[in-house]
SEVEX-279395 format. One record per residue: residue number from 1; x, y, z of N, C-alpha, C, CB in turn; residue in one letter. Coordinates in steps of 0.2 Angstrom, whole numbers, plus 2048, in hexadecimal, padded with zeros to 3 digits. Glycine has a CB too. Example, Ala and Ser with C-alpha at 12.3 -4.5 7.8 and 13.67 -1.06 7.14 Angstrom:
% SEVEX-279395
> num; n_px; n_py; n_pz; ca_px; ca_py; ca_pz; c_px; c_py; c_pz; cb_px; cb_py; cb_pz; residu
> 1; 842; 7E4; 827; 83E; 7EA; 827; 842; 7F0; 827; 839; 7EA; 82D; a
> 2; 840; 7F5; 823; 844; 7FB; 824; 840; 800; 827; 846; 7FD; 81D; s
***
This chain:
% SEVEX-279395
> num; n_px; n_py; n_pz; ca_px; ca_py; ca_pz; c_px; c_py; c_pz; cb_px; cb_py; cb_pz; residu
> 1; 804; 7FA; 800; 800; 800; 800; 804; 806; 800; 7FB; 800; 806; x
> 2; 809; 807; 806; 80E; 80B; 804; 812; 80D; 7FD; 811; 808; 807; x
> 3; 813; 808; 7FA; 818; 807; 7F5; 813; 80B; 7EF; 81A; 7FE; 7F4; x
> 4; 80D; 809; 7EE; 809; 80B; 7EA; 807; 813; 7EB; 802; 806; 7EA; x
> 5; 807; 816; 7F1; 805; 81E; 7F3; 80C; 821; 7F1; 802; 81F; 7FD; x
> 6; 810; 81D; 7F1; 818; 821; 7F1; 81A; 822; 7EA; 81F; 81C; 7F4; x
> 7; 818; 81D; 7E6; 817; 81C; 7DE; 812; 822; 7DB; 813; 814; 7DD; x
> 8; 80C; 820; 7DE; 809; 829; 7DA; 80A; 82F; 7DE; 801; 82A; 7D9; x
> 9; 80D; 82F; 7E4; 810; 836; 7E5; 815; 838; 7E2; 811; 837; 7EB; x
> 10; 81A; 834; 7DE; 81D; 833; 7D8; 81C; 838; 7D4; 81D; 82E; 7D6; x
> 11; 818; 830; 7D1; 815; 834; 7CB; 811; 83C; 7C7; 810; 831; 7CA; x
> 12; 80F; 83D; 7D0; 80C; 843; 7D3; 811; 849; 7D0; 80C; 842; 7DB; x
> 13; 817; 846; 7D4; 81E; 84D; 7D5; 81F; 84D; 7CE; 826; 84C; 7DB; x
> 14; 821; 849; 7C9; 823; 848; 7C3; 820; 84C; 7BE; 824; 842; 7C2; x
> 15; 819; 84B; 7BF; 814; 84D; 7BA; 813; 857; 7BC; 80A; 847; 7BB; x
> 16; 815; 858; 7C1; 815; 860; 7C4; 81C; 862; 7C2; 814; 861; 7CE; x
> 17; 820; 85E; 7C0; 828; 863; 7BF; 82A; 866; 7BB; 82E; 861; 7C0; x
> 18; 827; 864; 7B6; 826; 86B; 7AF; 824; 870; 7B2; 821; 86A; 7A9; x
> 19; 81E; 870; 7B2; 819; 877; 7BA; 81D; 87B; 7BD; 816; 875; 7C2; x
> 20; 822; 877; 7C1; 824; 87A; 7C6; 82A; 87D; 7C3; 825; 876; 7CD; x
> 21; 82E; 87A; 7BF; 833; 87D; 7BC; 833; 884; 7B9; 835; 878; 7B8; x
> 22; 82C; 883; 7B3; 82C; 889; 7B1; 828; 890; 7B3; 82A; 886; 7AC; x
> 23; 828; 88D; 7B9; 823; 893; 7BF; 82B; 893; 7C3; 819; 88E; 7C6; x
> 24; 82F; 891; 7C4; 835; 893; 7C6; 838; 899; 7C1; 83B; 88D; 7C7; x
> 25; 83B; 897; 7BB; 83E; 89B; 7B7; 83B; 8A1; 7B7; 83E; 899; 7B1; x
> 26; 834; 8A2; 7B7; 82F; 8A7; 7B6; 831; 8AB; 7BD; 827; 8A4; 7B6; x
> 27; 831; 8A7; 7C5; 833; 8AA; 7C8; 839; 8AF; 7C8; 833; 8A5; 7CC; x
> 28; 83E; 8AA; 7C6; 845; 8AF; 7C8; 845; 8B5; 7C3; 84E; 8A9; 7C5; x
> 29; 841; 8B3; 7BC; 840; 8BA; 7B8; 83F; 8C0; 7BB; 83A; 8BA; 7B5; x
> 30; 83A; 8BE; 7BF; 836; 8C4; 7C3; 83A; 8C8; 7C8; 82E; 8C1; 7C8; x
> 31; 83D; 8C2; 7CE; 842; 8C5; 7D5; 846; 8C1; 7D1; 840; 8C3; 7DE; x
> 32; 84D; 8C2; 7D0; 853; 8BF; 7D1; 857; 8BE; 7D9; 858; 8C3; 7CC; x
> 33; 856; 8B8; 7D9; 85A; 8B4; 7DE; 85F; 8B6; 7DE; 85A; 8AE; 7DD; x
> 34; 864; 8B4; 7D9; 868; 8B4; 7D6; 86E; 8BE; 7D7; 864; 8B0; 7D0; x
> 35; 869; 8C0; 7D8; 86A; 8C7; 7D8; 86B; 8CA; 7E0; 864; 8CB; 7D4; x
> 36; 863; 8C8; 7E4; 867; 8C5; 7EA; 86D; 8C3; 7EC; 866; 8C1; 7EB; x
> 37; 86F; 8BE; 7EC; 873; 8BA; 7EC; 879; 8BE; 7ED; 872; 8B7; 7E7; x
> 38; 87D; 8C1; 7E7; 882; 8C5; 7E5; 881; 8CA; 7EB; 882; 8C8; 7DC; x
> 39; 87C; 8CF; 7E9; 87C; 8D4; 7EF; 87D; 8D1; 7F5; 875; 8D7; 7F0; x
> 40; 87A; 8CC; 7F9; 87E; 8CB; 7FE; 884; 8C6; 801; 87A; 8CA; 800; x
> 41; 886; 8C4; 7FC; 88E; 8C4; 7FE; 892; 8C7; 7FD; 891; 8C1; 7FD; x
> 42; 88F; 8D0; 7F6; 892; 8D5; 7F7; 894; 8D8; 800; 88E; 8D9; 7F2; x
> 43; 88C; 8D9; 801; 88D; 8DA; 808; 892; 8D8; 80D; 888; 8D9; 80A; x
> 44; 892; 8D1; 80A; 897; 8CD; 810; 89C; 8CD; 810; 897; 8C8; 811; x
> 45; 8A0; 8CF; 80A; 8A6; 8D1; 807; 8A8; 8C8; 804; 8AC; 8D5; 80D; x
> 46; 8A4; 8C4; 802; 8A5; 8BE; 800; 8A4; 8BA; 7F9; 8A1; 8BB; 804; x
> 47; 8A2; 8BF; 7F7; 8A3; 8BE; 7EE; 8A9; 8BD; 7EB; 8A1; 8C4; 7EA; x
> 48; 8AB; 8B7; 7ED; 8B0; 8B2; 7E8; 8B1; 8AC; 7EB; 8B9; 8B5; 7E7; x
> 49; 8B4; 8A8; 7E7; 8B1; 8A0; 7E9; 8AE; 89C; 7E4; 8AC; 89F; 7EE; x
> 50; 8AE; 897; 7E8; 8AA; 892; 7E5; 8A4; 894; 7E8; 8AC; 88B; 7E6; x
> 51; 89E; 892; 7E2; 899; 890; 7E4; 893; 88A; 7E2; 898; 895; 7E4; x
> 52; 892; 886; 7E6; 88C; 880; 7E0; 885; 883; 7E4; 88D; 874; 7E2; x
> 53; 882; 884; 7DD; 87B; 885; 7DF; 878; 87F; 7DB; 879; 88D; 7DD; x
> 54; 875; 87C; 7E0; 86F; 876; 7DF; 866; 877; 7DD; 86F; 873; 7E5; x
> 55; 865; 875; 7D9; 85E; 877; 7D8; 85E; 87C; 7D2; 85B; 879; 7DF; x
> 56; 863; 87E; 7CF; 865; 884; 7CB; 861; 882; 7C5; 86E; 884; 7CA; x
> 57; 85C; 889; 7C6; 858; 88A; 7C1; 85A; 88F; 7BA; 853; 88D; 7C5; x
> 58; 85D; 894; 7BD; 861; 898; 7B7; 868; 897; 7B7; 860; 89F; 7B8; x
> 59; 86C; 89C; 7B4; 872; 899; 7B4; 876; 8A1; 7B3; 874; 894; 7AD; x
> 60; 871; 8A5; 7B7; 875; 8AC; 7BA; 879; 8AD; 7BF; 870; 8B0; 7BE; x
> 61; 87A; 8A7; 7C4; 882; 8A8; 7C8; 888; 8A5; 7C5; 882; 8A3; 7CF; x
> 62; 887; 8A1; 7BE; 88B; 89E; 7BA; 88F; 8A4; 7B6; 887; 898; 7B6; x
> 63; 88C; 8A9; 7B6; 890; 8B0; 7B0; 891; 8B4; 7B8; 889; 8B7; 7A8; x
> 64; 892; 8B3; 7BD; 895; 8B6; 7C2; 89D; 8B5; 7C2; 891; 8B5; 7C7; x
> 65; 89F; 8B8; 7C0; 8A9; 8BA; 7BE; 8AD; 8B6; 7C5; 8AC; 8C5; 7BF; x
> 66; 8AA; 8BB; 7CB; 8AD; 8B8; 7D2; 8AA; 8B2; 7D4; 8AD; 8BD; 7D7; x
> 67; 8A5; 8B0; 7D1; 8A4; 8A9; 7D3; 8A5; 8A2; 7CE; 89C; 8A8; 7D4; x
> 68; 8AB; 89D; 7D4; 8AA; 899; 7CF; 8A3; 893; 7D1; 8B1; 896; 7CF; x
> 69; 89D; 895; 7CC; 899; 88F; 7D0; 898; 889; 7C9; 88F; 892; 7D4; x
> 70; 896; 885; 7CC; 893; 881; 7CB; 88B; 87E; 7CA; 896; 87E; 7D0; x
> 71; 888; 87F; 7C5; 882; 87E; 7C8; 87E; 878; 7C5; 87E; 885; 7C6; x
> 72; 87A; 875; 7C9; 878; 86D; 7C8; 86F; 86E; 7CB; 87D; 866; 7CF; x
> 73; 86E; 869; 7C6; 864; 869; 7C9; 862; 860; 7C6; 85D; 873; 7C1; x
> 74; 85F; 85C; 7C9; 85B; 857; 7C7; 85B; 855; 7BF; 855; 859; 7C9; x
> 75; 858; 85C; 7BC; 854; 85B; 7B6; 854; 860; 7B3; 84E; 859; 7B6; x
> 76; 85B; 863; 7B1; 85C; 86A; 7AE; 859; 86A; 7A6; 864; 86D; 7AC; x
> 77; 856; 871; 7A5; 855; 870; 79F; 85C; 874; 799; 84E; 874; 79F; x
> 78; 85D; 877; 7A1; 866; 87B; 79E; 86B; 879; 79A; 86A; 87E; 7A2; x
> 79; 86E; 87A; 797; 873; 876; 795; 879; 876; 799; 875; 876; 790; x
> 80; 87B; 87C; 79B; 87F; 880; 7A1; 87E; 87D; 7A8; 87D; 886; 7A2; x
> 81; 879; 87A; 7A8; 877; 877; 7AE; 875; 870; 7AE; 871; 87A; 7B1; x
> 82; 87C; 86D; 7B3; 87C; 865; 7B3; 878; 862; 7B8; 882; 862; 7B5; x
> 83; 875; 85C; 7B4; 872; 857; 7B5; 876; 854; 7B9; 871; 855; 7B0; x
> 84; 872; 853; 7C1; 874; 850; 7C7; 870; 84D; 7CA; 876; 855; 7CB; x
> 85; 86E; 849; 7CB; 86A; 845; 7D1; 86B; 846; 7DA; 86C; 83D; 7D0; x
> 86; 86B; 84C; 7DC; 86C; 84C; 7E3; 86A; 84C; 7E8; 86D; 84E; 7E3; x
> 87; 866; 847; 7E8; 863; 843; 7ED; 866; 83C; 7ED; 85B; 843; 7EB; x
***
């Protein structure tokens, strides 16, 4: 019984991740994160390094000069953005 509720809650999340993806992008359009971000490690005087950002929907910290990141997500559509399983 278990096995079968776990199975279409699955299916559930799988069939919503297009959705949620493209209601992300749409997000960061609007507020950049990403913009954040920079500002406040400007503040912290911490802008250089490495950085991995997971879940990485855009690839706006990747054209950041003083950062070296890394950016990984499940099921990029990006090409800039690697394909990781991180779970």
């Amino acid at each position: 019984k278990d096995r079968e509720k776990k199975k279409r809650l699955r299916h559930q999340l799988e069939a919503a991740r297009p959705a949620y993806q493209e209601a992300s992008v749409v997000s960061t359009q609007l507020y950049s994160t990403s913009r954040w971000i920079i500002r406040t490690l400007r503040l912290m005087n911490a802008l250089s390094g490495r950085c991995l950002e997971v879940g990485a929907i855009n690839t706006q910290l990747l054209d950041v000069s003083e950062l070296e990141t890394r950016a990984i997500d499940k099921r990029s559509v990006n090409p800039r953005i690697e394909n990781l399983d991180f779970f």
